[in-house]
C-alpha positions as CSV (number, residue, x, y, z in Angstrom):
1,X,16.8,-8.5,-3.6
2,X,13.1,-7.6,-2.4
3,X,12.3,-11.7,-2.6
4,X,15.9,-12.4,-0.5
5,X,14.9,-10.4,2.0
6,X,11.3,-10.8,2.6
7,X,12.4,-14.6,2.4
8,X,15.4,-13.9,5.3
9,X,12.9,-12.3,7.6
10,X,10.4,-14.6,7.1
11,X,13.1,-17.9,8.3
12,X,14.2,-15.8,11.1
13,X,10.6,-15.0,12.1
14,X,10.0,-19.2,11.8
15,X,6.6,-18.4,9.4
16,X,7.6,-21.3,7.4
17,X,6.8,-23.1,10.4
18,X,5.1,-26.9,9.8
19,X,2.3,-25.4,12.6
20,X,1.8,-22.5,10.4
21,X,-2.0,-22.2,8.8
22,X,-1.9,-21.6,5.1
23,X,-4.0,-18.3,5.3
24,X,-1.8,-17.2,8.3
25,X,1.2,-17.6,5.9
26,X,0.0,-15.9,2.9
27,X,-0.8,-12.9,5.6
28,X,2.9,-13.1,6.4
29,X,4.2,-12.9,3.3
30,X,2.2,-10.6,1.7
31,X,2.6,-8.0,4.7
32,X,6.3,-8.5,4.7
33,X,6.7,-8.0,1.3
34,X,4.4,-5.3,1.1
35,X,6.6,-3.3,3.6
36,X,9.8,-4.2,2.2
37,X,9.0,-2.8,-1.3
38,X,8.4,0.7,-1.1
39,X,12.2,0.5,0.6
40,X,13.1,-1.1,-2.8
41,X,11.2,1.6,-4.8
42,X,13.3,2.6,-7.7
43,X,12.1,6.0,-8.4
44,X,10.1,8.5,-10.6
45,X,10.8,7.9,-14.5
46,X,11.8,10.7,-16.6
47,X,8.2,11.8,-17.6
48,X,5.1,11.3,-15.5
49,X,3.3,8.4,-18.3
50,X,6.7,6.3,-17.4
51,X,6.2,6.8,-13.7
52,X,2.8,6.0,-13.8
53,X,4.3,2.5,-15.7
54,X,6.8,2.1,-12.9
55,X,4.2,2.2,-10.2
56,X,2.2,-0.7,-11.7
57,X,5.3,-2.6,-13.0
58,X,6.7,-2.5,-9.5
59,X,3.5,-3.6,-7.5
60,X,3.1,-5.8,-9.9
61,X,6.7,-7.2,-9.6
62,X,6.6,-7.1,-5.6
63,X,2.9,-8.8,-5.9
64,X,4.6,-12.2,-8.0
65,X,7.6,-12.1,-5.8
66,X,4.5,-12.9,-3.2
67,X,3.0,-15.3,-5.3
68,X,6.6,-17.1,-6.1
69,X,7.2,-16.9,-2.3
70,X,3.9,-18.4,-1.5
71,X,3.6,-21.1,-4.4
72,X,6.6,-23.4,-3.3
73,X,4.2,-24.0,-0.2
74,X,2.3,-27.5,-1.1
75,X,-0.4,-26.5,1.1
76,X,-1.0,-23.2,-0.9
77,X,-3.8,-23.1,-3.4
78,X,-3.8,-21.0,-6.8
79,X,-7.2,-19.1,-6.3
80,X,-6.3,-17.9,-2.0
81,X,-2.8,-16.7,-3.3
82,X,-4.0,-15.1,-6.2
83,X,-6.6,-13.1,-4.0
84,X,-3.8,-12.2,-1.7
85,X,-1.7,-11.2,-3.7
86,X,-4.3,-8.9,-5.9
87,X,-4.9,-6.8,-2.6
88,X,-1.2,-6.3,-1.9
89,X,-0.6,-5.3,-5.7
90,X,-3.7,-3.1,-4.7
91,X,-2.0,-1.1,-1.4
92,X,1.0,-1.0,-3.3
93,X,0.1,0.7,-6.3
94,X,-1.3,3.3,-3.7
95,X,1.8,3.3,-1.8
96,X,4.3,3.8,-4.7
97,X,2.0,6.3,-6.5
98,X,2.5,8.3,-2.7
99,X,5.8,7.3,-2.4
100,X,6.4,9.3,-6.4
101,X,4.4,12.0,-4.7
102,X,6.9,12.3,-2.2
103,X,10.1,12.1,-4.3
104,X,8.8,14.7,-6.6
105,X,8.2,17.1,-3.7
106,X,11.5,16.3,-1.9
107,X,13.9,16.1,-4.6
108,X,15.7,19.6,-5.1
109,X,17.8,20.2,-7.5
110,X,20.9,20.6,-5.3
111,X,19.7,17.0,-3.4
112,X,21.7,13.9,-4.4
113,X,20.1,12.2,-7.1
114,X,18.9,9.1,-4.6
115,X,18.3,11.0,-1.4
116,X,14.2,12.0,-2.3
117,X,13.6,8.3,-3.7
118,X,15.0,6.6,-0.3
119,X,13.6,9.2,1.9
120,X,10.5,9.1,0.4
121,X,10.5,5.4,-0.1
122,X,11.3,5.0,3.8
123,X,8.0,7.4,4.6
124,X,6.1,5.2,3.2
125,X,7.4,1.9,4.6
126,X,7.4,3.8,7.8
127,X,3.5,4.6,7.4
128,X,2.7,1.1,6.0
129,X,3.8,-0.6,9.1
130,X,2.5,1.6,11.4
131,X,-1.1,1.5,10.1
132,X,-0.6,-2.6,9.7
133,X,0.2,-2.7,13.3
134,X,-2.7,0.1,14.3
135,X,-5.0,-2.7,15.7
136,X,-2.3,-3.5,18.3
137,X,-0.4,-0.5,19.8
138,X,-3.9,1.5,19.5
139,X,-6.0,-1.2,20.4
140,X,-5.8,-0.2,24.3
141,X,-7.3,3.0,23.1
142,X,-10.0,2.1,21.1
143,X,-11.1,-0.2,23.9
144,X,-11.2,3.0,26.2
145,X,-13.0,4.8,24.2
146,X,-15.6,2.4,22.8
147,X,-17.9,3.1,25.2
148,X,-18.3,6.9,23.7
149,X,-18.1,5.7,19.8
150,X,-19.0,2.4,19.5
151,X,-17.5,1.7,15.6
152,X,-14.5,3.0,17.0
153,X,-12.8,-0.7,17.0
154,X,-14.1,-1.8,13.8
155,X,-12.7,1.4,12.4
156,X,-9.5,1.1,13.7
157,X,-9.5,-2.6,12.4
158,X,-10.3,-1.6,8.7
159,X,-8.1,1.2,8.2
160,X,-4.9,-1.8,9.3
161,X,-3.7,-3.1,5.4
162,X,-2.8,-6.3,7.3
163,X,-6.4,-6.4,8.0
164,X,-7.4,-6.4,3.9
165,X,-4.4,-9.1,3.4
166,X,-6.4,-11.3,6.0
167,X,-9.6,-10.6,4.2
168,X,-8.2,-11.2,1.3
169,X,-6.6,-14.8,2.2
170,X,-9.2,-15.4,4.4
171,X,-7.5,-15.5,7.6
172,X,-9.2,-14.7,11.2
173,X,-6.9,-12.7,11.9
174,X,-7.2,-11.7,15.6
175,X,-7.8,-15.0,16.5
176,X,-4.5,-16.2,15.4
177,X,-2.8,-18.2,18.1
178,X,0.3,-15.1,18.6
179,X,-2.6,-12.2,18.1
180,X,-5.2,-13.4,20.6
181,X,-2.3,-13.5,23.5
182,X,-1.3,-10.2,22.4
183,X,-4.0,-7.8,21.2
184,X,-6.6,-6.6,23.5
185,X,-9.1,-6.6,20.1
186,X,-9.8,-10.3,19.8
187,X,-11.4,-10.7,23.6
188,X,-13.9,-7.9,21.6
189,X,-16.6,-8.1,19.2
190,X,-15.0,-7.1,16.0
191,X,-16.2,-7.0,12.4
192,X,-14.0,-7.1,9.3
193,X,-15.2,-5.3,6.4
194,X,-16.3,-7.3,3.6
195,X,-14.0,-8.4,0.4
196,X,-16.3,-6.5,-1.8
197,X,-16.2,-3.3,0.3
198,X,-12.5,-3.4,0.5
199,X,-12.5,-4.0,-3.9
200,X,-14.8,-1.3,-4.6
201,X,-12.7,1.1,-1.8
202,X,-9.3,0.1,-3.7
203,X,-11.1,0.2,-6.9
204,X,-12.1,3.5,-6.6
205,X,-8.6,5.2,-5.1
206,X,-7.2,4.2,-7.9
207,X,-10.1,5.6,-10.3
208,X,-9.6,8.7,-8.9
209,X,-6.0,8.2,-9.1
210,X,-5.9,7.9,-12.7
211,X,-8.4,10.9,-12.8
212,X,-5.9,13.4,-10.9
213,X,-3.2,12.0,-13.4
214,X,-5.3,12.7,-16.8
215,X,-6.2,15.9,-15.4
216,X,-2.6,17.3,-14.6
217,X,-1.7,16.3,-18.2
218,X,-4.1,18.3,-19.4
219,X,-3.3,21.1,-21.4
220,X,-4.0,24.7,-20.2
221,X,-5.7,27.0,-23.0
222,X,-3.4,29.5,-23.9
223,X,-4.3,33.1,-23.0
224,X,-5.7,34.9,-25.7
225,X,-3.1,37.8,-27.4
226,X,-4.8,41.3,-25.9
227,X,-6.3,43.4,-28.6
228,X,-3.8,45.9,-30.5
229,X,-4.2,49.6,-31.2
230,X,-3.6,49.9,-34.9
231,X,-2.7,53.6,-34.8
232,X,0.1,52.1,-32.5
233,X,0.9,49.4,-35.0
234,X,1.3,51.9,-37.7
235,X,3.4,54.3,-35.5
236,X,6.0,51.6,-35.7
């Protein structure tokens, strides 16, 4: 169902396109994908270890729908998808580990059983698109204020996931054809942070993922009885 949709919106949206670069495609695909899953998430497990499972098996799962998506392309190559397609299993193993977070907090017991998973699969979706799209509707802004903070731009550019999808498939991404009409960022000077910076900053949110995880499993010591009178003891 995730594949049949991202599929429908890409046709409509005319990505498959003969005009269409390869990297500009595998940008497409990846980010539409990537915000269609979390609305596909299918919820926390029964215990915490088989959530944890379901948050990798479903990025994993929405990561190969890419792939398949991407592969049927005769322009594609192996090594440019399977670097795309390693970042978006990357944001999305953040986004459904948030997206558990969510359904834990929100689900009451007298909620319907599905009512925390789609609400809190929607506030993620939600906050995936917005921060793909920040380089555009807040680009105005950082222009502005540039003059004050100078990184501001390149900020605002790294912190877009669409940005570490174009990294990743090595796209230009404000210099696309539809993007330079319509974002104020590419008639800037604009630098994209590096593929290693953007491994080692994924790498290590999910290092300190696991770490928050191992630690809530953790046992608590037991407090120790409190020390008995035995004149008491022998009263009874």
């Amino acid at each position: 169902m995730l594949l049949v949709a991202a599929l429908s919106i890409l046709a409509a949206w005319g990505a498959n396109s003969a005009h269409a670069q390869p990297s500009a495609l595998r940008v497409d695909v990846t980010a539409v994908i990537g915000v269609l899953a979390p609305l596909f998430w299918p919820g926390r497990a029964a215990t915490s270890s088989r959530t944890q499972l379901r948050v990798v098996a479903w990025s994993a799962a929405a990561a190969a729908s890419a792939a398949i998506a991407l592969l049927v392309h005769p322009a594609q190559r192996w090594g440019a998808v399977a670097s795309t397609c390693l970042m978006l299993m990357a944001i999305l193993v953040l986004s459904h580990a948030a997206a558990a977070a969510l359904e834990r907090r929100w689900n009451a017991p007298s909620a319907a059983a599905g009512s925390a998973r789609e609400l809190a699969g929607r506030a993620v979706a939600g906050a995936l698109a917005a921060l793909g799209t920040l380089p555009f509707w807040f680009g105005p802004a950082a222009e502005a204020l540039s003059a004050r903070h100078p990184g501001l731009i390149d900020i605002v550019v790294a912190i877009s996931p669409v940005t570490h999808l174009a990294v990743a498939s090595g796209n230009d991404l404000l210099h696309n054809p539809w993007l330079y009409e319509h974002s104020n960022l590419a008639l800037l000077p604009v630098s994209y942070p590096g593929l290693g910076t953007l491994a080692w900053c994924y790498g290590s949110a999910c290092a300190l993922l696991a770490i928050a995880v191992l630690a809530s499993h953790r046992p608590r010591r037991a407090a120790s009885p409190l020390p008995t009178d035995p004149i008491q003891e022998q009263s009874r």
